[in-house]
N, CA, C and O atoms as a GROMACS GRO file, in nm:
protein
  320
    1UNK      N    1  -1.673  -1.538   0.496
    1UNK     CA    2  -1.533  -1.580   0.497
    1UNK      C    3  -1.468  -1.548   0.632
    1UNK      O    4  -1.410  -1.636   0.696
    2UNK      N    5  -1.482  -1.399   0.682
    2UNK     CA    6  -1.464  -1.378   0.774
    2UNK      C    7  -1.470  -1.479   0.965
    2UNK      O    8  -1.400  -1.478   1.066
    3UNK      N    9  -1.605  -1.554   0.916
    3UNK     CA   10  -1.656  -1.685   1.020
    3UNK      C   11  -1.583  -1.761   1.003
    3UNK      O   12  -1.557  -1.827   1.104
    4UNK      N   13  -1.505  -1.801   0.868
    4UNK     CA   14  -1.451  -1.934   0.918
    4UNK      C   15  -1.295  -1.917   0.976
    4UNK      O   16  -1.228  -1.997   1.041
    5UNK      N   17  -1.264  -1.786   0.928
    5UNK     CA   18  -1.151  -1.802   1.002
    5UNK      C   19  -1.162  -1.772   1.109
    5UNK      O   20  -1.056  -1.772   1.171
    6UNK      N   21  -1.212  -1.755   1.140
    6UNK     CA   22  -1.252  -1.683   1.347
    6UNK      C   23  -1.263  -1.809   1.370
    6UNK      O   24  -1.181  -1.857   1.449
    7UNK      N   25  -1.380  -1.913   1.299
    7UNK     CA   26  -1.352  -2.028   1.289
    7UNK      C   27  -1.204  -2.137   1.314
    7UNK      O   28  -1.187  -2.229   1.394
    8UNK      N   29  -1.133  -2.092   1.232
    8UNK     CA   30  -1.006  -2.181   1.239
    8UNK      C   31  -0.894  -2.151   1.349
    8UNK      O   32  -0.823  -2.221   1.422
    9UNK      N   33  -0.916  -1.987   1.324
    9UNK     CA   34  -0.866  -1.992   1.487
    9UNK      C   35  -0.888  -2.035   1.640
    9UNK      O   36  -0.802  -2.063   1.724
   10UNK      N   37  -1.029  -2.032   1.651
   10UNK     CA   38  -1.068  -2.097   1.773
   10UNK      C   39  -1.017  -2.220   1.795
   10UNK      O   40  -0.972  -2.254   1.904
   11UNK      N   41  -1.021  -2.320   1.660
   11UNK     CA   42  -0.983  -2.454   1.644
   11UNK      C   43  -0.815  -2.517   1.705
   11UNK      O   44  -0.775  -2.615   1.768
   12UNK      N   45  -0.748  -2.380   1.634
   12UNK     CA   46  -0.647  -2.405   1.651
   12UNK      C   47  -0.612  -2.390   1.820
   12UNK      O   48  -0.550  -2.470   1.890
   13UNK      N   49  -0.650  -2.306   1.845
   13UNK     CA   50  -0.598  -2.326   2.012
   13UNK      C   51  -0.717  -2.409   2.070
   13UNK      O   52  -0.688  -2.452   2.182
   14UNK      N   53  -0.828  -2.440   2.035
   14UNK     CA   54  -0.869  -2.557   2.070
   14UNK      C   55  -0.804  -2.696   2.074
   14UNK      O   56  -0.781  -2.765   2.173
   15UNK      N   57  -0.784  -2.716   1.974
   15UNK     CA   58  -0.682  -2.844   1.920
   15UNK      C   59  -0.559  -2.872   2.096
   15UNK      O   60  -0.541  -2.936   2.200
   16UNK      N   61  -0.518  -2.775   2.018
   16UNK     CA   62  -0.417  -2.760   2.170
   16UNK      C   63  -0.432  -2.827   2.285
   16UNK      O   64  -0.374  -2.925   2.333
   17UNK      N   65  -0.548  -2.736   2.334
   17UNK     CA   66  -0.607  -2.733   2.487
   17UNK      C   67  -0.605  -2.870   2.490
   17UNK      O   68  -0.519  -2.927   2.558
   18UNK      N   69  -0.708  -2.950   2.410
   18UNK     CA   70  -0.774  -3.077   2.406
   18UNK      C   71  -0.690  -3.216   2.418
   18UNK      O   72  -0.712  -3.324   2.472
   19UNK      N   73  -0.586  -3.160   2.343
   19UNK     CA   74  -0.464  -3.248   2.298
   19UNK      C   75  -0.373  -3.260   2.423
   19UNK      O   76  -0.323  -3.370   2.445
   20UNK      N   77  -0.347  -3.163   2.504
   20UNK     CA   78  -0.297  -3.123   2.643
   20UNK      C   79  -0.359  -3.196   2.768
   20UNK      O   80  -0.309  -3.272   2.850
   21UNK      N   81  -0.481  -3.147   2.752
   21UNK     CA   82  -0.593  -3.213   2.860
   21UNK      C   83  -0.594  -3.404   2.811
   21UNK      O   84  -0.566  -3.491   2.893
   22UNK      N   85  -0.623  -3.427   2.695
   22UNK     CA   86  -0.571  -3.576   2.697
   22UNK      C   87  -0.432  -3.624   2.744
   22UNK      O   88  -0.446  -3.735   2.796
   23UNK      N   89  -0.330  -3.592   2.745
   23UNK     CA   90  -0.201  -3.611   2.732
   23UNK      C   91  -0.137  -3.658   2.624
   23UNK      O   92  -0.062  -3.756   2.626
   24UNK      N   93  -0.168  -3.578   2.508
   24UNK     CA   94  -0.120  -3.607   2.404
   24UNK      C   95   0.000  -3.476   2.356
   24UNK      O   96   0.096  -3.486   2.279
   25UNK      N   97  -0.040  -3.376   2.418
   25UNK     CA   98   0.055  -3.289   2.351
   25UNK      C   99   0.088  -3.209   2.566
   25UNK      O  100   0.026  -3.186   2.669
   26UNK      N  101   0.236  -3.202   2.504
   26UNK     CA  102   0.266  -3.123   2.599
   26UNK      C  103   0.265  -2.996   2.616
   26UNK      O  104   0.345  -2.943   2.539
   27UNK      N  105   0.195  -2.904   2.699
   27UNK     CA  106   0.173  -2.765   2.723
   27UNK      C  107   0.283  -2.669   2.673
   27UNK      O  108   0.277  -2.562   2.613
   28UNK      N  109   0.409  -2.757   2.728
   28UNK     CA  110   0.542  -2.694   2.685
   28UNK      C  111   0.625  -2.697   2.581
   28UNK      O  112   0.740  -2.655   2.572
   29UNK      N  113   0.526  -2.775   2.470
   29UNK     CA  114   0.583  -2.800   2.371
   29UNK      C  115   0.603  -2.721   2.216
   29UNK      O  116   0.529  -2.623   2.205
   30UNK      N  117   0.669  -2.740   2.126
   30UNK     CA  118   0.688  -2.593   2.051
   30UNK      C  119   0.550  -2.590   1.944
   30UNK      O  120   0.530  -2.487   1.880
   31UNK      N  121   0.459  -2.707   1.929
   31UNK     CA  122   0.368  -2.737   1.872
   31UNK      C  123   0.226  -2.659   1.954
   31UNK      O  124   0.143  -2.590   1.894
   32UNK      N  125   0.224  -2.688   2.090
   32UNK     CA  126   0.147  -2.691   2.171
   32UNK      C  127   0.126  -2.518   2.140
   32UNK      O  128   0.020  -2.459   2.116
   33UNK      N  129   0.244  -2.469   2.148
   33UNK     CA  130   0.283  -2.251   2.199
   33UNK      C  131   0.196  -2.239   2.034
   33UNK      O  132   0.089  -2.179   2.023
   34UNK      N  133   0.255  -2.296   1.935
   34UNK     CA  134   0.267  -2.223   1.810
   34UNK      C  135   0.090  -2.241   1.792
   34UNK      O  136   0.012  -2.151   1.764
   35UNK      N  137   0.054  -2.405   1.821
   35UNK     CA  138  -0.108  -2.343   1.773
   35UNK      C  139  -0.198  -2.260   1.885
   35UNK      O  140  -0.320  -2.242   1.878
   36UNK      N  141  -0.110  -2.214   1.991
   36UNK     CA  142  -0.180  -2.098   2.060
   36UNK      C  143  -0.132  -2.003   1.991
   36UNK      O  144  -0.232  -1.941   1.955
   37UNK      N  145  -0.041  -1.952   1.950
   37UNK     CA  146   0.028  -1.825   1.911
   37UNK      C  147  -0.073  -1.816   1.783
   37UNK      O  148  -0.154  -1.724   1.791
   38UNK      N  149  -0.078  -1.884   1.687
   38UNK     CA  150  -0.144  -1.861   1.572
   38UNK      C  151  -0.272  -1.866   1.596
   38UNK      O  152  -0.320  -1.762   1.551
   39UNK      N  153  -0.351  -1.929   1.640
   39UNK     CA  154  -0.478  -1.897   1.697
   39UNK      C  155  -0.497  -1.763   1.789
   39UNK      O  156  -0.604  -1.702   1.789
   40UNK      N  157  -0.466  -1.752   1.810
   40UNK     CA  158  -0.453  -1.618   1.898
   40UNK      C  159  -0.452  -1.485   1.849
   40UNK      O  160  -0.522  -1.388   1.878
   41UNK      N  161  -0.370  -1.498   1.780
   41UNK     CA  162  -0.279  -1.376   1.657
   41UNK      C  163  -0.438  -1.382   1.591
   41UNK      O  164  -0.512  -1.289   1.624
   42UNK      N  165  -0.492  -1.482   1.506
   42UNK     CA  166  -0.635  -1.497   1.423
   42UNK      C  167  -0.668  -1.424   1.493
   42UNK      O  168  -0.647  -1.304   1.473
   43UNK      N  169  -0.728  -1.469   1.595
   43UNK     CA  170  -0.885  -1.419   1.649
   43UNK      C  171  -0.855  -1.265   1.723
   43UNK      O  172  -0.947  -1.188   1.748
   44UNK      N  173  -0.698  -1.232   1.757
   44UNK     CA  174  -0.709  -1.083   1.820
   44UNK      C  175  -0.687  -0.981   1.696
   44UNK      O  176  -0.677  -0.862   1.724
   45UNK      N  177  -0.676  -1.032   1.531
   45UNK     CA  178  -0.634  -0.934   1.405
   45UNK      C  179  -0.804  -0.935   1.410
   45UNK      O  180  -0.855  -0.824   1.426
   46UNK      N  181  -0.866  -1.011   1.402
   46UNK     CA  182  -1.013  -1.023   1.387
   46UNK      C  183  -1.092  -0.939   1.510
   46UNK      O  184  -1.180  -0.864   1.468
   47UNK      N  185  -1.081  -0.940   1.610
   47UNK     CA  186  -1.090  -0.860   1.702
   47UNK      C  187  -1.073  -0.710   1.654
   47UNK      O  188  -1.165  -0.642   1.607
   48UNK      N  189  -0.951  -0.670   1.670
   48UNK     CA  190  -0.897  -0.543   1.613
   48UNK      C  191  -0.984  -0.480   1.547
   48UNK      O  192  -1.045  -0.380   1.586
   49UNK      N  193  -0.998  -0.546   1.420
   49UNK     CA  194  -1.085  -0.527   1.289
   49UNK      C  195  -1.239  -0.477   1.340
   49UNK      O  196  -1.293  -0.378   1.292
   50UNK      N  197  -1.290  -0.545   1.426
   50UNK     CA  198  -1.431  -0.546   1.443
   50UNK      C  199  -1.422  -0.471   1.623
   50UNK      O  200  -1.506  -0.510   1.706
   51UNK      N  201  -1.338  -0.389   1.655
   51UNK     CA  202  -1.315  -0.319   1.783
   51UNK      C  203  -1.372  -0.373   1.926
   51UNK      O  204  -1.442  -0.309   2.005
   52UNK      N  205  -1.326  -0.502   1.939
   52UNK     CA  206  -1.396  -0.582   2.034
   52UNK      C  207  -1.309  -0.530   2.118
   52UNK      O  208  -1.210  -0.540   2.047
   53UNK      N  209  -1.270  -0.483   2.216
   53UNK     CA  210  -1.190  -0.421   2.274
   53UNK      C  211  -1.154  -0.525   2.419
   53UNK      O  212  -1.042  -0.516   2.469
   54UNK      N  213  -1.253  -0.615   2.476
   54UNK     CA  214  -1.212  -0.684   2.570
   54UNK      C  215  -1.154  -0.808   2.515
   54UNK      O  216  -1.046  -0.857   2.548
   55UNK      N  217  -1.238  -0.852   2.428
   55UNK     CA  218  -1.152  -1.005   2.329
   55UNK      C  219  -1.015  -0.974   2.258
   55UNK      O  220  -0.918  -1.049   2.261
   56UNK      N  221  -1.022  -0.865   2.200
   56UNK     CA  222  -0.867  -0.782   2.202
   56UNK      C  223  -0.772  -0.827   2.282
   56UNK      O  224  -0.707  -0.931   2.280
   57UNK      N  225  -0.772  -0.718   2.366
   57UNK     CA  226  -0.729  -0.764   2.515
   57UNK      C  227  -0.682  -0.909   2.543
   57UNK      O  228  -0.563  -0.940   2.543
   58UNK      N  229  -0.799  -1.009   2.571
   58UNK     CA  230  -0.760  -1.138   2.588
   58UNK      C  231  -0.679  -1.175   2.480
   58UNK      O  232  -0.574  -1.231   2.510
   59UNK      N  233  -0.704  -1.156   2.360
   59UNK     CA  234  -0.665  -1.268   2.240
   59UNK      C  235  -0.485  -1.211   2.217
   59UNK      O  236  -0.395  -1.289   2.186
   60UNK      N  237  -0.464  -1.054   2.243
   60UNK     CA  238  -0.361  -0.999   2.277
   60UNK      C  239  -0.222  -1.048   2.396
   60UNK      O  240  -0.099  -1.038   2.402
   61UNK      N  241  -0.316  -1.096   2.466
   61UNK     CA  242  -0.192  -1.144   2.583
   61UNK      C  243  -0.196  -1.301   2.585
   61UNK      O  244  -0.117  -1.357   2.661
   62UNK      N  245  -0.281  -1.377   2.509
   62UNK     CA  246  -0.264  -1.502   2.465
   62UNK      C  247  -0.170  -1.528   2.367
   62UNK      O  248  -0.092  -1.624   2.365
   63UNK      N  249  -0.181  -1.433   2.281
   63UNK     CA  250  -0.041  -1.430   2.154
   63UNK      C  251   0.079  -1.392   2.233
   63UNK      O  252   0.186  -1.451   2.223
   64UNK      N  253   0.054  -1.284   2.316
   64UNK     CA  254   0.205  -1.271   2.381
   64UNK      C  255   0.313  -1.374   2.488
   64UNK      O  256   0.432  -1.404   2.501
   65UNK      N  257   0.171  -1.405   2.551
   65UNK     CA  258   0.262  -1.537   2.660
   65UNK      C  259   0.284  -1.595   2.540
   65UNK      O  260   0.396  -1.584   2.492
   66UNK      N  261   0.176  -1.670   2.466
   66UNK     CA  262   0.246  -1.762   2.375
   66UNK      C  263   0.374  -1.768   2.298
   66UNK      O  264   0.456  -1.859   2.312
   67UNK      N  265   0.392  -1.650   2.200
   67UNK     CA  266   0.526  -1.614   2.163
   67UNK      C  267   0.650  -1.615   2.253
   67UNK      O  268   0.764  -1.625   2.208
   68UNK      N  269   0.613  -1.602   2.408
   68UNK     CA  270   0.696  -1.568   2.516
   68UNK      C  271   0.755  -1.711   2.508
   68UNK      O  272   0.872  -1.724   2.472
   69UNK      N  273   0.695  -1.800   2.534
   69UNK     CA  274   0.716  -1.967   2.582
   69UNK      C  275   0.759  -2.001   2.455
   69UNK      O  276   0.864  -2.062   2.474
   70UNK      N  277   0.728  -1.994   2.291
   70UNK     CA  278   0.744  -2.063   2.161
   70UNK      C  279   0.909  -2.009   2.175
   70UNK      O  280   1.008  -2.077   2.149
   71UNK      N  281   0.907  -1.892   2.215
   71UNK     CA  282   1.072  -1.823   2.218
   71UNK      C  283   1.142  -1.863   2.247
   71UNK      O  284   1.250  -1.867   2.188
   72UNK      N  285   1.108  -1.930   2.392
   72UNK     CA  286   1.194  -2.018   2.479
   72UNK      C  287   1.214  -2.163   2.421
   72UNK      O  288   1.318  -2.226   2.442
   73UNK      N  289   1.147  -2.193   2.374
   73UNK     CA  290   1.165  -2.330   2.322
   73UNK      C  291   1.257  -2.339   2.243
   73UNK      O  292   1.362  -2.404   2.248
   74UNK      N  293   1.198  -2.244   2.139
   74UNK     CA  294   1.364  -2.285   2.022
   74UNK      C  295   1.482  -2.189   2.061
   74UNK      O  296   1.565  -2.167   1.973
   75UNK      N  297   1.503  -2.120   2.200
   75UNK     CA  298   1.614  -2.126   2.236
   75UNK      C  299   1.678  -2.254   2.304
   75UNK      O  300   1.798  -2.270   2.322
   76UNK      N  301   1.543  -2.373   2.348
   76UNK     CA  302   1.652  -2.446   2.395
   76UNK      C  303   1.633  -2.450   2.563
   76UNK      O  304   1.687  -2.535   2.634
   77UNK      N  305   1.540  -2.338   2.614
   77UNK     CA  306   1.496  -2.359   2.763
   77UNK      C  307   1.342  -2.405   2.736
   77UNK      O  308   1.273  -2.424   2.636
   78UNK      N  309   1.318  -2.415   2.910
   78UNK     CA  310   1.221  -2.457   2.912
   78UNK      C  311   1.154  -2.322   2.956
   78UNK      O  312   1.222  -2.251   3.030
   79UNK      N  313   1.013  -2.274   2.916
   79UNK     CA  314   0.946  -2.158   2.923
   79UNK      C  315   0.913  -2.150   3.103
   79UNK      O  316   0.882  -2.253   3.163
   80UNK      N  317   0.924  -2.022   3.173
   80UNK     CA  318   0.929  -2.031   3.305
   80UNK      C  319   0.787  -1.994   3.343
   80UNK      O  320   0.753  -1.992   3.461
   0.00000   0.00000   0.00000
């Protein structure tokens, strides 16, 4: 059980990337932040759990910019 959500998280900020790199979704968009933020959040609680300490790390400051920019959005700016 544990695989697929490590699974679904990868997906989700996959999705993203992919969707971005086509020009289908904008980087700056509140869709674009949130399936990084939630993908992120997945795979660094999963991290945590299993003391990966450098994927931590990464999956940690991927949730944070992300939340940083999703913040800005639904205030209404554009993320700097």
């Amino acid at each position: 059980m544990e695989q697929l959500v490590q699974v679904v998280g990868a997906l989700l900020i996959l999705i993203a990337f992919a969707a971005s790199q086509f020009g289908a979704m904008d980087p700056h968009s509140r869709s674009y932040l949130a399936l990084n933020f939630f993908g992120s959040l997945i795979l660094g609680v999963l991290a945590w759990r299993e003391r990966q300490w450098g994927f931590l790390l990464l999956e940690s400051v991927w949730a944070v910019v992300s939340a940083w920019g999703l913040r800005a959005t639904l205030r209404g700016t554009r993320p700097s």
